[in-house]
TIVEX-680709 format. One record per residue (C-alpha): residue number from 1; x, y, z. Coordinates in nm, 3 decimals. Example, Ala and Ser with C-alpha at 12.3 -4.5 7.8 and 13.67 -1.06 7.14 Angstrom:
residues 2
  num        u        v        w
    1    1.230   -0.450    0.780
    2    1.367   -0.106    0.714
//
This chain:
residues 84
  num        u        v        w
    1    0.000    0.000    0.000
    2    0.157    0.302   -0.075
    3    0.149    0.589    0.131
    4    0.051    0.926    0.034
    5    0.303    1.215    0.023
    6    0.083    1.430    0.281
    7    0.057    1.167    0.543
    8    0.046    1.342    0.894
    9    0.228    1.065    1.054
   10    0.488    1.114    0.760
   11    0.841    1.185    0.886
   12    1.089    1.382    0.702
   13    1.455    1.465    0.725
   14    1.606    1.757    0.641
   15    2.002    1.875    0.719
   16    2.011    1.461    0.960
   17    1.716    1.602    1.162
   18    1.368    1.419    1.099
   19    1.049    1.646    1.212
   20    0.679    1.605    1.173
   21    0.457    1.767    0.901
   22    0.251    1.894    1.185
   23    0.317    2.011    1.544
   24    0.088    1.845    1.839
   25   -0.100    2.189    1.893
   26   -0.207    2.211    1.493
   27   -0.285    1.846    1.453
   28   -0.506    1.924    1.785
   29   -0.688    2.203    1.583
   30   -0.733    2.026    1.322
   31   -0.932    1.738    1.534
   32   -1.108    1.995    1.716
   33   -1.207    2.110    1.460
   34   -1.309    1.853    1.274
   35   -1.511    1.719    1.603
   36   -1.718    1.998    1.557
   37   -1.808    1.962    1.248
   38   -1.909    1.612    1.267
   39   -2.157    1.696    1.556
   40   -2.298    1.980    1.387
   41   -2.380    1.758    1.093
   42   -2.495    1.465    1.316
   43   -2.733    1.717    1.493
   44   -2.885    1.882    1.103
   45   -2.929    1.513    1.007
   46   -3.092    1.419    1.313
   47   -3.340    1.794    1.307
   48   -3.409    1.711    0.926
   49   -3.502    1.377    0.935
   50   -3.741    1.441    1.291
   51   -3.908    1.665    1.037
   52   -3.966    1.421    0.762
   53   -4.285    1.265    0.754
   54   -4.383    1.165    0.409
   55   -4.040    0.971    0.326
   56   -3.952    0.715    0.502
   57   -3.645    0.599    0.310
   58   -3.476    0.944    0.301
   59   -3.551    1.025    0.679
   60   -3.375    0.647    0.733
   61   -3.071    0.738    0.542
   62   -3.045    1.125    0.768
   63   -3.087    0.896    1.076
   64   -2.796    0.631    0.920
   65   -2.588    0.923    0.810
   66   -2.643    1.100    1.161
   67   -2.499    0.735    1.312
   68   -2.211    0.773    1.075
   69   -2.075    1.120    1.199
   70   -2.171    1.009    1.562
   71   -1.905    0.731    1.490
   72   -1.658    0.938    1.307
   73   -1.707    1.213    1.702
   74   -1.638    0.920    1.905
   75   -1.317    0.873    1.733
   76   -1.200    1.255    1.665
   77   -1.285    1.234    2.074
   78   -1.006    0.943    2.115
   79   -0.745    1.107    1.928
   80   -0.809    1.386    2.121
   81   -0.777    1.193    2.411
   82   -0.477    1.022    2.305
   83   -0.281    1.395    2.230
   84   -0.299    1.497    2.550
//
């Protein structure tokens, strides 16, 4: 599997000396952020499909997609966890 050239985890070396792409405090942003964004989503799924009365099968998917980025929080939350 070949790894892609952007890689957070990716480790370079310049002049001997390898360093991250991306400091603790920025890769921390970057999760926060992201956190956020999933539970906003999560919550305008869950609000739209509540509404939904007449179609069953879209309201379903809102609910499944609302699942999805409740998933995706729990494990933004982890990482988080797992900076500090």
């Amino acid at each position: 599997m070949e790894k892609h050239e952007n890689d957070y985890d990716r480790i370079h070396e310049t002049n001997g000396e390898a360093y991250h792409d991306i400091d603790a405090a920025s890769l921390k942003d970057v999760l926060q952020l992201s956190l956020e964004r999933e539970e906003e989503m999560m919550r305008t799924y869950l609000i739209t499909a509540e509404r939904i009365h007449e179609q069953p099968e879209l309201k379903e998917r809102l609910q499944n997609f609302a699942e999805g980025n409740a998933k995706r929080s729990r494990q933004l939350i982890d990482e988080l966890k797992n900076l500090t």
